[in-house]
C-alpha positions in Angstrom: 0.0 0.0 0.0 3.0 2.2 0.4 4.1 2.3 -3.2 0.6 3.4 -4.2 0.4 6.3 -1.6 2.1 8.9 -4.0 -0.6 7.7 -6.8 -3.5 8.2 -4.4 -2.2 11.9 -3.7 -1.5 12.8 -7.0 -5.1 11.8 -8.0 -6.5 13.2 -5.4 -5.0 16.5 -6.0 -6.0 16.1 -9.8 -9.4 15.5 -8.8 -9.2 18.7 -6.0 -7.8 20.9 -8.8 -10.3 20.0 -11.6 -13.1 20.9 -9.2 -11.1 24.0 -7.9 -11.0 25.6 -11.6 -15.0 24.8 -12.3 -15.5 21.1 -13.0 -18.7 19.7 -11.4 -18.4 17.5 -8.6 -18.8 14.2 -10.3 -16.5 15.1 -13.3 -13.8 15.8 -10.9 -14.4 12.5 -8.3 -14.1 10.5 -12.4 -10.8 12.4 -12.8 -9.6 11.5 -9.6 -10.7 7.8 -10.0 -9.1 7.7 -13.8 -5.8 9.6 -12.7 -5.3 6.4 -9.6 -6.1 3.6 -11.8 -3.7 5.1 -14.9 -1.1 5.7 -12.0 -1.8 2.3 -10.2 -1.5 0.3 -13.3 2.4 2.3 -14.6 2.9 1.4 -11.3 2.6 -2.2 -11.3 3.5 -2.7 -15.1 6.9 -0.3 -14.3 8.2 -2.3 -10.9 11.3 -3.8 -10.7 10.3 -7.8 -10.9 11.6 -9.4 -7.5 12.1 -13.0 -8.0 12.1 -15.0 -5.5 15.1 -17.0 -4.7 15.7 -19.7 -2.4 18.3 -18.6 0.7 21.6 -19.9 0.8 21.6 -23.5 2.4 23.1 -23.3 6.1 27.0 -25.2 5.6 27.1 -29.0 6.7 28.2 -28.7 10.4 31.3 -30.6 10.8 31.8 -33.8 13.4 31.7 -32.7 16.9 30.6 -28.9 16.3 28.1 -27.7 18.8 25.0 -27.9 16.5 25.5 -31.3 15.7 26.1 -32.1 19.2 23.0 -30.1 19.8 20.7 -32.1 17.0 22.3 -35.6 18.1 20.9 -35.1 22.1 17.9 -33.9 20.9 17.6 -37.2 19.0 18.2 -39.1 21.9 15.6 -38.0 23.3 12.3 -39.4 22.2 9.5 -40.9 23.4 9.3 -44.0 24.4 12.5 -44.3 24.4 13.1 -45.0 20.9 16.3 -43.6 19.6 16.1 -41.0 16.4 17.8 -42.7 12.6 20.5 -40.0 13.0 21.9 -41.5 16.4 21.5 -44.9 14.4 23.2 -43.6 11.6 26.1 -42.1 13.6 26.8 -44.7 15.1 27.2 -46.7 12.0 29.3 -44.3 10.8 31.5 -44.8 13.8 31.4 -48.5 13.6 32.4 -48.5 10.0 35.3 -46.0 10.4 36.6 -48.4 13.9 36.2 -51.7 11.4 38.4 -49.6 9.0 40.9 -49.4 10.9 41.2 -53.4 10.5 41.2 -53.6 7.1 37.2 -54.6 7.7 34.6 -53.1 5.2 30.6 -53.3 6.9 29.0 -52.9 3.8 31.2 -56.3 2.7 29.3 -59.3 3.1 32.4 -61.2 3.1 33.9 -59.9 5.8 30.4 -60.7 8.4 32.3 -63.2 10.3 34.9 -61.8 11.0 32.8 -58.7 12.0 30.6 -60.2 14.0 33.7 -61.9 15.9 34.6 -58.1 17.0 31.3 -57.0 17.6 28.6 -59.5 18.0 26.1 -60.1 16.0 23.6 -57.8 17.6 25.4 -54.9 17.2 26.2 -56.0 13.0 22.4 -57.0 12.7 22.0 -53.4 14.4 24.6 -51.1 12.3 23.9 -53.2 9.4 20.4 -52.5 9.2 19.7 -51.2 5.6 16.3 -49.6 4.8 14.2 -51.5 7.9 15.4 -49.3 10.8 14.0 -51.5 13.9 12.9 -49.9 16.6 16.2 -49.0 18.5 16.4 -48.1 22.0 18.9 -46.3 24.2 20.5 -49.6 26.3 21.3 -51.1 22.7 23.2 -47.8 21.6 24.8 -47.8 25.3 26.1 -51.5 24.3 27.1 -50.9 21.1 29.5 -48.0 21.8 31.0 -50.0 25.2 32.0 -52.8 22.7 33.3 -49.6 20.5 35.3 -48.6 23.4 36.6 -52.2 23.9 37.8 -52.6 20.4 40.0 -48.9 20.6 41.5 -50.4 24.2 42.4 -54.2 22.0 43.7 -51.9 19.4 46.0 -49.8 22.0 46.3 -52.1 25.2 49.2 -49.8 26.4 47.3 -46.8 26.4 47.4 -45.0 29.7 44.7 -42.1 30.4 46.4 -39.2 31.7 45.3 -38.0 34.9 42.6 -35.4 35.3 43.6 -32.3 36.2 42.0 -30.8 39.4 
């Protein structure tokens, strides 16, 4: 309504002077109403088109950044205590990047045994769940990323944690 305020005052003042100088009143309120509609329409016709574009998509947040952590307890989270596809997911991605490490590929079906004698075959039925997610709930995830844990202290037994600080 803005951009038409100048157009309204111009034909109203049209319309004001025509009476002013001797037009009836009914002449001038048709001057007034032809004056707005020319202006309205070189209006519209003569505005700069504004197309609509899409905002920039928001960058991927990298591992560990807050927003991720953020998203990931959310998921967590739920009712029921079903866990979210994206905690599923992560931990996959975990689980696949841990297996790499031994030369072990998840997505290989030749290599399931050997697999499953790291991790059980709860946790590869689990990980390795493609298209039917199951219904997962927290103790399961708990498990899965103790075992995780177990596999990085067989992989460095010497490891010693260095004290905390106090």
């Amino acid at each position: 309504m803005k951009r038409f305020a100048g157009v309204i005052v111009v034909a109203i003042l049209a319309g004001a002077g025509c009476w002013f100088f001797g037009l009836g009143l009914v002449p001038a309120i048709v001057v007034v109403l032809v004056v707005g509609s020319l202006g309205v329409v070189l209006r519209v016709l003569t505005a700069p088109a504004t197309v609509g574009e899409w905002p920039a998509a928001p960058p991927q947040p990298t591992d560990g950044a807050r927003r991720e952590t953020s998203e990931l307890s959310w998921a967590l989270r739920t009712r029921g205590g079903i866990v979210d596809d994206a905690i599923i997911l992560r931990v996959r991605a975990i689980v696949a990047n841990r297996l790499a490490h031994r030369q072990l590929d998840l997505d290989n079906p030749g290599h399931r045994r050997a697999i499953e004698k790291l991790i059980g075959a709860g946790v590869y039925e689990l990980v390795n769940a493609s298209g039917n997610r199951q219904r997962v709930k927290m103790p399961s995830i708990v498990t899965t990323l103790d075992i995780l844990e177990r596999l990085d202290v067989l992989d460095k037994p010497d490891r010693v944690d260095p004290p905390i600080p106090r």
